[in-house]
Short mmCIF file of the C-alpha atoms (twelve columns), coordinates in Angstrom:
data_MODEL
# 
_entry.id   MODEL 
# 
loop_
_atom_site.group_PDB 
_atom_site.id 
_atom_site.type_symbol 
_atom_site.label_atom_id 
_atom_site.label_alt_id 
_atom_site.label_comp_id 
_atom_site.label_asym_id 
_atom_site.label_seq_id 
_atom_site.Cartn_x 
_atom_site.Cartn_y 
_atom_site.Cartn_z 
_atom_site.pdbx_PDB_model_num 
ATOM 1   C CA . UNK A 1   193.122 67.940 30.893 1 
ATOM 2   C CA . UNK A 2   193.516 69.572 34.062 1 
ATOM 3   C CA . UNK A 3   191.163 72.156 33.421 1 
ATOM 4   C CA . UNK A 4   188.645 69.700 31.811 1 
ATOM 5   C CA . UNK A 5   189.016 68.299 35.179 1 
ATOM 6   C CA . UNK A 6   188.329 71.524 37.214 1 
ATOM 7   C CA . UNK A 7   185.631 72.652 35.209 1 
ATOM 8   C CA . UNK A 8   183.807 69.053 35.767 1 
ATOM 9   C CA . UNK A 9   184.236 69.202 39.548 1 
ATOM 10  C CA . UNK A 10  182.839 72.744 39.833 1 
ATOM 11  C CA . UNK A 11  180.340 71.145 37.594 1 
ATOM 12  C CA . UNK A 12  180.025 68.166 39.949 1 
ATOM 13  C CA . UNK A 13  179.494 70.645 43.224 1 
ATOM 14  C CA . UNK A 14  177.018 72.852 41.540 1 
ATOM 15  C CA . UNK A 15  174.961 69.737 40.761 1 
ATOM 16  C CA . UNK A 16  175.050 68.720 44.581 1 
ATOM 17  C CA . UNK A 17  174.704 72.526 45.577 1 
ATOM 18  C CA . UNK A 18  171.383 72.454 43.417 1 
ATOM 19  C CA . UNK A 19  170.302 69.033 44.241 1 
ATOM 20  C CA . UNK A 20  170.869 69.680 47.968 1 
ATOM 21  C CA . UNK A 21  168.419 72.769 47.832 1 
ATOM 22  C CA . UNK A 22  165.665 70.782 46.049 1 
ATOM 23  C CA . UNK A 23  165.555 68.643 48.872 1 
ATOM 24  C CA . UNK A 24  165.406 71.511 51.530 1 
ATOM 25  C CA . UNK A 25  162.566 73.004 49.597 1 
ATOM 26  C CA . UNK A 26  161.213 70.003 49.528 1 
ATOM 27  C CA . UNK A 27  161.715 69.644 53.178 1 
ATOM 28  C CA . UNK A 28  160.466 73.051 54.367 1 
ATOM 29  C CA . UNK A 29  157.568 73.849 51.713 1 
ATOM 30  C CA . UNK A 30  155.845 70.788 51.548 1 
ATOM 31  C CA . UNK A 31  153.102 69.058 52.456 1 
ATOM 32  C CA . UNK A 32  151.570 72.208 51.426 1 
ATOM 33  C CA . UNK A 33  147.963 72.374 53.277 1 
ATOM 34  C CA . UNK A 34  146.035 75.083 55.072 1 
ATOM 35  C CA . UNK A 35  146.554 75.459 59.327 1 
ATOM 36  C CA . UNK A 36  144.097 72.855 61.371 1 
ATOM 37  C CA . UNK A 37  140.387 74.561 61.187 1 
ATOM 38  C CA . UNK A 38  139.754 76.029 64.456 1 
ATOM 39  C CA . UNK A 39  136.970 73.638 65.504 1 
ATOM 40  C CA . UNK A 40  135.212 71.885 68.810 1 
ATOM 41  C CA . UNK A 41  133.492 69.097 67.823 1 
ATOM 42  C CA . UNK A 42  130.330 68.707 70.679 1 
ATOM 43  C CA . UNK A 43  130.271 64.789 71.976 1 
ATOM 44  C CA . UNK A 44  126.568 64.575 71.836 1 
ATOM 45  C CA . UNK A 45  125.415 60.887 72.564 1 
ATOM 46  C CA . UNK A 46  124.269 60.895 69.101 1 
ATOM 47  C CA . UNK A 47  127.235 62.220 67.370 1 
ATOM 48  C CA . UNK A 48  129.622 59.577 69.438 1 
ATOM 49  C CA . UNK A 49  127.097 57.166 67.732 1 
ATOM 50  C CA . UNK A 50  127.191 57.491 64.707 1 
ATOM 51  C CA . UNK A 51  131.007 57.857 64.870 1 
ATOM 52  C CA . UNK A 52  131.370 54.435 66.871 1 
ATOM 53  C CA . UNK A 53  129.420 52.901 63.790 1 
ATOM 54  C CA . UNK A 54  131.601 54.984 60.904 1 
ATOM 55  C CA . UNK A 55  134.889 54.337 62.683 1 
ATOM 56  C CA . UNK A 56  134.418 50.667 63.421 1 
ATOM 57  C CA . UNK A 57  132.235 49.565 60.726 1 
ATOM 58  C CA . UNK A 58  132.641 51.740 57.463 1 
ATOM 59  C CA . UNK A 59  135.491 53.937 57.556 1 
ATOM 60  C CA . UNK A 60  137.075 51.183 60.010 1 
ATOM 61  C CA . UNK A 61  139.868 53.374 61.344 1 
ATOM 62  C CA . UNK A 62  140.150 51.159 64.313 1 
ATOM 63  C CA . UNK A 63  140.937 48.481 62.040 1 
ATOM 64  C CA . UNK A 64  145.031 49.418 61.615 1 
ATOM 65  C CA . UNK A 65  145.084 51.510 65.088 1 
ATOM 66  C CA . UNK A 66  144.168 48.612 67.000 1 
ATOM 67  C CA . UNK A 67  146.464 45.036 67.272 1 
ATOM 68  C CA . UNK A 68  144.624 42.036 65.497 1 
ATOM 69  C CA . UNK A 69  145.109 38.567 65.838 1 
ATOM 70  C CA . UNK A 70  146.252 37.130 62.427 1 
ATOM 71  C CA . UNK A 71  146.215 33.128 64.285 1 
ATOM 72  C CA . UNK A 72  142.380 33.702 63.556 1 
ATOM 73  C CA . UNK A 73  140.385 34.011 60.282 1 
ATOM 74  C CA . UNK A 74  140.070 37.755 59.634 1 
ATOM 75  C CA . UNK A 75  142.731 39.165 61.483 1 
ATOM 76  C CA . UNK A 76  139.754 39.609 64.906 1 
ATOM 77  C CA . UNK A 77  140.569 42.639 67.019 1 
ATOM 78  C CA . UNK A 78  142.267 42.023 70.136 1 
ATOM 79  C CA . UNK A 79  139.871 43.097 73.039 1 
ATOM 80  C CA . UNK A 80  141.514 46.195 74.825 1 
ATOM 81  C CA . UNK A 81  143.785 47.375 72.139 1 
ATOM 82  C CA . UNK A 82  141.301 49.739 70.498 1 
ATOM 83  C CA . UNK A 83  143.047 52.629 69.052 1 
ATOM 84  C CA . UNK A 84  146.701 51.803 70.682 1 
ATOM 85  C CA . UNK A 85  148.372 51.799 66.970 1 
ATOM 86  C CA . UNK A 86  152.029 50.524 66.258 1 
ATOM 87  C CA . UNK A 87  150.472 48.118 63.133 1 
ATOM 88  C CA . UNK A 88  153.370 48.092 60.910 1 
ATOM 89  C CA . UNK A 89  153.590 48.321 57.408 1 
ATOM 90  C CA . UNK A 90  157.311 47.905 55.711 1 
ATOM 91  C CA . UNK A 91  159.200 46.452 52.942 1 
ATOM 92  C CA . UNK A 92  158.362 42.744 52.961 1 
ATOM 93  C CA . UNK A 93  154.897 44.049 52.093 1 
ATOM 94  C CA . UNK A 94  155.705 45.742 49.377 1 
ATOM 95  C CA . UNK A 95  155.528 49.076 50.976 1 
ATOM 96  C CA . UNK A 96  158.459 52.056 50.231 1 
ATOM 97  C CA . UNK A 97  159.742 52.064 53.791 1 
ATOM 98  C CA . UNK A 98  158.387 51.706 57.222 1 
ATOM 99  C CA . UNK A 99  155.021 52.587 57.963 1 
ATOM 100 C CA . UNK A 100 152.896 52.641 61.521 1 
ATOM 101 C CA . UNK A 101 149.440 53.187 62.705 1 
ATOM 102 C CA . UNK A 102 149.675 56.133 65.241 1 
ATOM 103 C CA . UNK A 103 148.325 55.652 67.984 1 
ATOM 104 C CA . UNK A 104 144.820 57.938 68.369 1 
ATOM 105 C CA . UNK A 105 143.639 57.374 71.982 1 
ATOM 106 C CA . UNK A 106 143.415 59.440 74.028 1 
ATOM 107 C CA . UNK A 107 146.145 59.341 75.870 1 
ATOM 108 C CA . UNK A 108 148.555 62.507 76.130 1 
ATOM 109 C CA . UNK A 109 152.080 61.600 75.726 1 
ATOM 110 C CA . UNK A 110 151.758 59.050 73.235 1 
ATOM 111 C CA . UNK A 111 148.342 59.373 71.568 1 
ATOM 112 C CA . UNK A 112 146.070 62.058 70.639 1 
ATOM 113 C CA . UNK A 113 145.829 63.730 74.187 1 
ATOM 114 C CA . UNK A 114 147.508 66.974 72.967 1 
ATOM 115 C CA . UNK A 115 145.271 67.275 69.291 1 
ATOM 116 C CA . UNK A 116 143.379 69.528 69.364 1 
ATOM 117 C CA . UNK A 117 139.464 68.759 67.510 1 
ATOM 118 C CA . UNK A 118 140.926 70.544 64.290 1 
ATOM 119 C CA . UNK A 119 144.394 68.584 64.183 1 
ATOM 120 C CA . UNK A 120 142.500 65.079 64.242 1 
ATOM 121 C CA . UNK A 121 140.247 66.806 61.267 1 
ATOM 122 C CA . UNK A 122 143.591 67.899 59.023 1 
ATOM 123 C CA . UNK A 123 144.545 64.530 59.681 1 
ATOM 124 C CA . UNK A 124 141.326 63.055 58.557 1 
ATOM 125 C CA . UNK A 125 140.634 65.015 55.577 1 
ATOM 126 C CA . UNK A 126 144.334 66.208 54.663 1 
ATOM 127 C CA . UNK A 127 146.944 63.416 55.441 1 
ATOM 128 C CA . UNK A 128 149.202 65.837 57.815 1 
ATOM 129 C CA . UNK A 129 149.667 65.095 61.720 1 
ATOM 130 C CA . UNK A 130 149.596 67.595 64.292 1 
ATOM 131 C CA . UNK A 131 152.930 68.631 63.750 1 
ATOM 132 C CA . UNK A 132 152.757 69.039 59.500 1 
ATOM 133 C CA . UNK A 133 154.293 65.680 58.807 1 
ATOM 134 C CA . UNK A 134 153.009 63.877 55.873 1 
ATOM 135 C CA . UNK A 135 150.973 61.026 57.154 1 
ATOM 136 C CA . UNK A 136 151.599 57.620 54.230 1 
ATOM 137 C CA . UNK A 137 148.243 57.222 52.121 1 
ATOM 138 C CA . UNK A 138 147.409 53.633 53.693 1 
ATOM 139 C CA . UNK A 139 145.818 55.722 55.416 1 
ATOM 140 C CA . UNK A 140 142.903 56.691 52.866 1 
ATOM 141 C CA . UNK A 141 142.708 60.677 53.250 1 
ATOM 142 C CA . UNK A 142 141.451 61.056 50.084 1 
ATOM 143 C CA . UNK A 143 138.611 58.647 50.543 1 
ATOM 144 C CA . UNK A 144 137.897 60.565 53.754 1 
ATOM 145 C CA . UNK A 145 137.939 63.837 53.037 1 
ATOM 146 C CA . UNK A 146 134.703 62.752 50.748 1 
ATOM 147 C CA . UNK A 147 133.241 62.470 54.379 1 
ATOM 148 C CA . UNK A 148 130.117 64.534 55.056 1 
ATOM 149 C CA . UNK A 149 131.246 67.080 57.456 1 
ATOM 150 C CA . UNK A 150 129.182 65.982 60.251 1 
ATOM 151 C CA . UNK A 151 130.084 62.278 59.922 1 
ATOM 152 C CA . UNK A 152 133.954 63.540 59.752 1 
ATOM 153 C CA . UNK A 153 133.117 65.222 63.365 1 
ATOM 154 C CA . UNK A 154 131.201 61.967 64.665 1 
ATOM 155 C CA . UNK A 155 134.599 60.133 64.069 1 
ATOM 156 C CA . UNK A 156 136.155 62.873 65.990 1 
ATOM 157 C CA . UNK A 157 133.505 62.998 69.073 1 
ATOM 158 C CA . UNK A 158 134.109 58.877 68.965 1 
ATOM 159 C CA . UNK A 159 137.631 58.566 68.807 1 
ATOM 160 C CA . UNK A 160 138.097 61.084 71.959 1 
ATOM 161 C CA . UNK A 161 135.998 58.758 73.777 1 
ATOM 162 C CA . UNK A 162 138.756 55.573 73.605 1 
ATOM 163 C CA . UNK A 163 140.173 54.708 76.817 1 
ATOM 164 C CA . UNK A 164 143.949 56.492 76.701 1 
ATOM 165 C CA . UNK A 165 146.045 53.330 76.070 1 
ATOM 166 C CA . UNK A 166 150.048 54.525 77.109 1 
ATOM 167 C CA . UNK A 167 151.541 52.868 73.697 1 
ATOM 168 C CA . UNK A 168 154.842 55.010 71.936 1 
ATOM 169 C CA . UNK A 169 154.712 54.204 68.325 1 
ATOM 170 C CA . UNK A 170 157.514 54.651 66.329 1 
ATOM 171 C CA . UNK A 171 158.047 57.166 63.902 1 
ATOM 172 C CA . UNK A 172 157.465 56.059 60.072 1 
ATOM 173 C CA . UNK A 173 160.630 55.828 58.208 1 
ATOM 174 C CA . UNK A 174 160.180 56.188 54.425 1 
ATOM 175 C CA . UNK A 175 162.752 55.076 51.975 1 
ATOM 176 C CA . UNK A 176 164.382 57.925 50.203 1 
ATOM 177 C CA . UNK A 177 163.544 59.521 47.414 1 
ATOM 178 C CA . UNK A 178 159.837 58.460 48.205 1 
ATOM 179 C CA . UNK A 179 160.151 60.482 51.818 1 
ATOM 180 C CA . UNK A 180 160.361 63.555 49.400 1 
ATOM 181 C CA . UNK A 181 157.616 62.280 46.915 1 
ATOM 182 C CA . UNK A 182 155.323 61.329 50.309 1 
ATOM 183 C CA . UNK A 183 155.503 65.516 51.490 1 
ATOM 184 C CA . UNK A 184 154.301 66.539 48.330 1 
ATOM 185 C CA . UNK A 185 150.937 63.640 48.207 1 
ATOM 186 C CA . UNK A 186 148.712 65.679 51.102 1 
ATOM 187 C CA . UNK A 187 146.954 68.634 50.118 1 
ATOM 188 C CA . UNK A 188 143.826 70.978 51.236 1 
ATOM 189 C CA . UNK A 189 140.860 68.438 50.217 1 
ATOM 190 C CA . UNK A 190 138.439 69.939 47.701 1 
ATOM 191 C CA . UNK A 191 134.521 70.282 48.564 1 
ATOM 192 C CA . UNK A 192 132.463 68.374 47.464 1 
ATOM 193 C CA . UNK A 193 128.888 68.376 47.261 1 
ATOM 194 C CA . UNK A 194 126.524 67.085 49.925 1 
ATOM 195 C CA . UNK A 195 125.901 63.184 48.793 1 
ATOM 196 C CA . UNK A 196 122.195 62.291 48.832 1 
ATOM 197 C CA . UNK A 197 121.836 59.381 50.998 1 
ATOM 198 C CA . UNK A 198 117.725 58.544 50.314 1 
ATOM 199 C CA . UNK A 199 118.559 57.269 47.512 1 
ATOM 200 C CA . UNK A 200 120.109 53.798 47.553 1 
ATOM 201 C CA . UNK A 201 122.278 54.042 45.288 1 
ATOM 202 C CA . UNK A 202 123.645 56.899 45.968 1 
ATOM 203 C CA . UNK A 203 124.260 55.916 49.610 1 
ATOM 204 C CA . UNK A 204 126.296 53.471 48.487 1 
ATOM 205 C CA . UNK A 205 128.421 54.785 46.306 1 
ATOM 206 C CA . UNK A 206 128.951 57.405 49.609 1 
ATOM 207 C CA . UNK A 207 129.491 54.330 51.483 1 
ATOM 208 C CA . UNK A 208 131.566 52.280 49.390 1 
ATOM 209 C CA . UNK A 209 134.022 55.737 48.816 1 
ATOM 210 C CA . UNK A 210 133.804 56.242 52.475 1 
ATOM 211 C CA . UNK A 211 134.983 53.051 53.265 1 
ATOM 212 C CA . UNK A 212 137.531 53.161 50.444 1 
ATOM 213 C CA . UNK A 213 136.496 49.791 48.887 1 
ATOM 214 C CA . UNK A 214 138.419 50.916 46.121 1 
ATOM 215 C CA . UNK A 215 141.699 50.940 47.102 1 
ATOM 216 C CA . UNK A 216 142.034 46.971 47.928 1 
ATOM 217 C CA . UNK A 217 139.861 46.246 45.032 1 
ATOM 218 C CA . UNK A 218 141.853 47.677 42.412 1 
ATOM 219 C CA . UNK A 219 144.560 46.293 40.853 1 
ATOM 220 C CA . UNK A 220 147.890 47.967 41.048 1 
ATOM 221 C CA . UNK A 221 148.991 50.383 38.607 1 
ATOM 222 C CA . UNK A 222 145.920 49.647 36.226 1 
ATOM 223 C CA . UNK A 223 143.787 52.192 34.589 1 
ATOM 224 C CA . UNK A 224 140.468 53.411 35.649 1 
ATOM 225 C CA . UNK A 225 138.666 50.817 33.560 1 
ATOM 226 C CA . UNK A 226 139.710 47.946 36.314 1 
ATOM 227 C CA . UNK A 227 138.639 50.094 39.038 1 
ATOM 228 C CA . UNK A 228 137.243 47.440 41.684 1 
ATOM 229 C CA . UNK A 229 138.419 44.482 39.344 1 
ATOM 230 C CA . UNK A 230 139.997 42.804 42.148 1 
ATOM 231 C CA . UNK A 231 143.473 41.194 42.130 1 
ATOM 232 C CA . UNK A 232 145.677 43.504 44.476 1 
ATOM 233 C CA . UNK A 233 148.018 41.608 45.948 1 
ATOM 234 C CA . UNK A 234 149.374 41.462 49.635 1 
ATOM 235 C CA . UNK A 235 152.089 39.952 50.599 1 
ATOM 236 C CA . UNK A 236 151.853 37.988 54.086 1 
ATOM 237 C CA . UNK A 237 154.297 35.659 55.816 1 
ATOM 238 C CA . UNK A 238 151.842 32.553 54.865 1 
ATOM 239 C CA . UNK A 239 151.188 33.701 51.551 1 
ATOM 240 C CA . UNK A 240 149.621 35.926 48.740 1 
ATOM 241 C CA . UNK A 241 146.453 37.140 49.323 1 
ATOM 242 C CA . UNK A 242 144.627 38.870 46.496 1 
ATOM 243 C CA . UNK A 243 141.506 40.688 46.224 1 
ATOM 244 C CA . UNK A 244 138.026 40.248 44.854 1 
ATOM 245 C CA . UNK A 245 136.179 41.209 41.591 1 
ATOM 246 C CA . UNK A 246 133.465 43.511 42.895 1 
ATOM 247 C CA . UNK A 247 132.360 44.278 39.381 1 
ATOM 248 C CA . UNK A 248 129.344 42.605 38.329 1 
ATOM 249 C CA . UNK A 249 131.108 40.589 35.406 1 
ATOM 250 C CA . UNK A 250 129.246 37.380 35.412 1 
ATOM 251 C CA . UNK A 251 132.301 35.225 34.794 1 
ATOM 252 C CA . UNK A 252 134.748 36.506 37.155 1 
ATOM 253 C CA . UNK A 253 132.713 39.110 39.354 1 
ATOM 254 C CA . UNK A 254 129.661 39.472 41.287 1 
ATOM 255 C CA . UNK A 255 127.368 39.231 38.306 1 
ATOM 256 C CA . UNK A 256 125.582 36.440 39.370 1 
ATOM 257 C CA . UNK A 257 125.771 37.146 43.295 1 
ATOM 258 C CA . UNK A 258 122.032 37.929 44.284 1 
ATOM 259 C CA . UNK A 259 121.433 40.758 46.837 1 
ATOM 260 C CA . UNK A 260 120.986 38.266 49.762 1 
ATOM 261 C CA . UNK A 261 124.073 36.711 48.795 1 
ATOM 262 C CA . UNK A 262 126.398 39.455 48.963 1 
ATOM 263 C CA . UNK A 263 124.963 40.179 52.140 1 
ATOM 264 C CA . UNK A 264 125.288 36.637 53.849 1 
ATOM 265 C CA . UNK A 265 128.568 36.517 52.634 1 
ATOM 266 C CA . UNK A 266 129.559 39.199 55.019 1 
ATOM 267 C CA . UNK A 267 127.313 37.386 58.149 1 
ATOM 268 C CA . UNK A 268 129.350 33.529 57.245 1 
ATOM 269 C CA . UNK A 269 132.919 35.323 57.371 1 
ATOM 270 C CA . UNK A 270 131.870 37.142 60.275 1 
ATOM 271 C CA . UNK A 271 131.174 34.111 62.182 1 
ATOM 272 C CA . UNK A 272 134.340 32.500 60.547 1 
ATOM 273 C CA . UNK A 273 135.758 35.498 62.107 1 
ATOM 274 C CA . UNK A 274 134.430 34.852 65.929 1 
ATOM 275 C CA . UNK A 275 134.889 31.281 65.660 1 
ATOM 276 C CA . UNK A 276 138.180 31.158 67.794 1 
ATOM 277 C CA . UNK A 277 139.438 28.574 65.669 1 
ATOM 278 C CA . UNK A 278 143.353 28.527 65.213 1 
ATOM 279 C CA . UNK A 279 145.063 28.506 61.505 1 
ATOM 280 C CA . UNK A 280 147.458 27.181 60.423 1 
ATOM 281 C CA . UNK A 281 150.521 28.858 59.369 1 
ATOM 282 C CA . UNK A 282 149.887 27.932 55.247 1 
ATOM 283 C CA . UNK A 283 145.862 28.129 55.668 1 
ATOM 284 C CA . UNK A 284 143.880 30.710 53.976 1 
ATOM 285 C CA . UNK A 285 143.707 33.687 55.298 1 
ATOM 286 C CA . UNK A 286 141.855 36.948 55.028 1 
ATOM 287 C CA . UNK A 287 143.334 40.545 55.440 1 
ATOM 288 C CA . UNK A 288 139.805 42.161 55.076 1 
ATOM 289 C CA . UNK A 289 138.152 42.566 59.037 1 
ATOM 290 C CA . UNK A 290 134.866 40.867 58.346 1 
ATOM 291 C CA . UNK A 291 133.928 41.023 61.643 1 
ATOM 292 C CA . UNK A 292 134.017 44.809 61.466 1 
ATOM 293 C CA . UNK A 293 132.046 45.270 58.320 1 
ATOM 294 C CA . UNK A 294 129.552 42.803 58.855 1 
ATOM 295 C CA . UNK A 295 128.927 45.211 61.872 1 
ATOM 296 C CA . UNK A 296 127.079 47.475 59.343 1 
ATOM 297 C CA . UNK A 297 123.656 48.009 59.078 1 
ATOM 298 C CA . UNK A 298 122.295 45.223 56.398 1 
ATOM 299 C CA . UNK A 299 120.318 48.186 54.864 1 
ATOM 300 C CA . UNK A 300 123.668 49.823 53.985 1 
ATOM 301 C CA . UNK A 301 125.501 46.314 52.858 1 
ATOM 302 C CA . UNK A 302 122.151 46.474 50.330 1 
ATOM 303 C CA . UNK A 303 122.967 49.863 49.538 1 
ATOM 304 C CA . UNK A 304 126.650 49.152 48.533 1 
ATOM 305 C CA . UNK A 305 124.669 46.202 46.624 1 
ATOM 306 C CA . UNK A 306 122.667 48.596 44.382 1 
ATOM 307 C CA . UNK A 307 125.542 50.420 43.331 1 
ATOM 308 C CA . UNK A 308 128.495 47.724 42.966 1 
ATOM 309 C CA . UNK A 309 125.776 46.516 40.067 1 
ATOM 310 C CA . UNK A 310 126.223 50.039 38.633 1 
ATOM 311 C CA . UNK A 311 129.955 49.597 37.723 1 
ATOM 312 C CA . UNK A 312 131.028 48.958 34.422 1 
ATOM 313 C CA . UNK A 313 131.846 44.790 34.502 1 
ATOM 314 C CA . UNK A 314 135.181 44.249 34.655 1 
ATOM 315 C CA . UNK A 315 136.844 40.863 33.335 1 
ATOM 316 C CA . UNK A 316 139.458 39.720 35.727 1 
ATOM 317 C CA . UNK A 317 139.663 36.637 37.054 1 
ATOM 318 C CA . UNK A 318 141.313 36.617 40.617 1 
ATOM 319 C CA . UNK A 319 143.301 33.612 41.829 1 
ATOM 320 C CA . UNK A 320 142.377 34.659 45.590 1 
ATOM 321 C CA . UNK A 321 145.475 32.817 47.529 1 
ATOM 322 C CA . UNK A 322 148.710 31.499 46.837 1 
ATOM 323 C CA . UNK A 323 150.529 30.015 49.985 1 
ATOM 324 C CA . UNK A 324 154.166 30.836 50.721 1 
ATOM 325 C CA . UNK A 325 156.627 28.477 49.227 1 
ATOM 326 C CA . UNK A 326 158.087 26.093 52.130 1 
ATOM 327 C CA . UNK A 327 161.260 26.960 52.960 1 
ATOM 328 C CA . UNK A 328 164.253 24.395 52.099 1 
# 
């Protein structure tokens, strides 16, 4: 018995022994991506442009790295918090861990001050900070590294134009084992070939991947036939919000949304948006920053149009809210 005994404890250590070096390896050789390109991105008026519309309108990075106030429809930005970070995503919203939006002003002790042009690009395009730490895909890397290259360095030439905002975020802390699974989710992005953009549908299918429509639209864990069949759900302290049927099924999608609809619809929640009216704590709410995307040009909200009616339709109806339960 005694033997039985040692055998299964040198059994037991060799397990740990082997188990431990998985998660150094783990630790050490992953996220495995190239070094930060060694790039200066020029701030040409017309670059800085062009990234002030991608950044705030379509790719809306300043959407999570800015504070929003949730007492209004919409979630509106609050004015002089653009690009400070510290949004934070944990737990109670379904999330595996503790997640924050870094801060990406300028500013260098607690922002991107010390990035150099390249960094901010591996970050864009590869989901790995400045110092190789995986950065958690709410942040849609994969979307973005679809990016044309010179819209990825108009984001750039914009974002190094915030005012530096002194704002230390803390570091994300994800639950184990997913803080292994998270270093091995970035990688070198692929290329991809230059999207045509005369075309309107084409522009928005670059738009609508740009802006990563697809990964609120899409239910969890479903297969790529319900790809923007709505009914994601977030979790939020006055309720469940889920999200729309973008598919043109005519039942429970936007098959029988005319052009000028879809667009209006963006211009009425935008003004919803601005209205400074106060909610209340169990009224409807909406997680998706209206404000920001009605900001796009209406030719591109057509474009997106043109090719949302290209999807295969989707049958899902969406119940879109379900308030919190009152507490006892």
């Amino acid at each position: 018995m005694k033997k039985v005994l040692k055998v299964a404890g040198y059994g037991l250590v060799g397990l740990l022994v082997i188990l431990a070096a998985g998660v150094v390896y783990m630790q050490y050789a992953f996220p495995n991506v190239d070094a930060a390109p060694a790039i200066t991105v020029k701030k040409t008026p017309e670059l800085v442009a062009r990234g002030e519309y991608l950044a705030n309108h379509v790719a809306v990075c300043i959407d999570c790295h800015s504070t929003r106030d949730w007492s209004q429809f919409a979630g509106p930005l609050v004015p002089g918090t653009h690009g400070k970070g510290g949004d934070r995503f944990d737990q109670t919203m379904g999330f595996p861990g503790v997640f924050y939006a870094k801060n990406i002003t300028s500013d260098k002790e607690t922002g991107l001050g010390n990035w150099t042009d390249g960094d901010i690009y591996r970050a864009i395009t590869s989901g790995v900070t400045k110092d190789g730490d995986p950065i958690f895909p709410m942040m849609p890397y994969n979307a973005y590294s679809q990016m044309r290259e010179q819209d990825i360095h108009a984001i750039i030439a914009y974002i190094r134009t915030l005012e530096p905002i002194k704002n230390k975020v803390p570091k994300s802390d994800p639950d184990f084992p997913f803080n292994l699974i998270l270093r091995t989710m970035p990688g070198t992005p692929e290329k991809h070939p230059e999207p045509v953009l005369d075309d309107q549908v084409s522009k928005g299918k670059y738009l609508v991947t740009v802006a990563a429509c697809g990964d609120c639209h899409t239910p969890q864990d479903s297969d790529e036939k319900m790809k923007f069949a709505g009914g994601a759900e977030f979790n939020l302290p006055f309720g469940t919000i889920r999200s729309a049927n973008l598919t043109p099924d005519n039942e429970t999608g936007l098959g029988n949304w005319t052009e000028d609809a879809f667009v209006n619809r963006f211009k009425q929640n935008q003004a919803l948006a601005m209205s400074g009216n106060k909610l209340g704590s169990k009224d409807f709410n909406s997680i998706m920053p209206w404000n920001m995307y009605a900001g796009m040009e209406e030719e591109d909200l057509r474009a997106i149009y043109q090719y949302l009616r290209t999807l295969e339709p989707a049958k899902n109806k969406v119940v879109k809210f379900t308030p919190a339960p009152a507490k006892s």
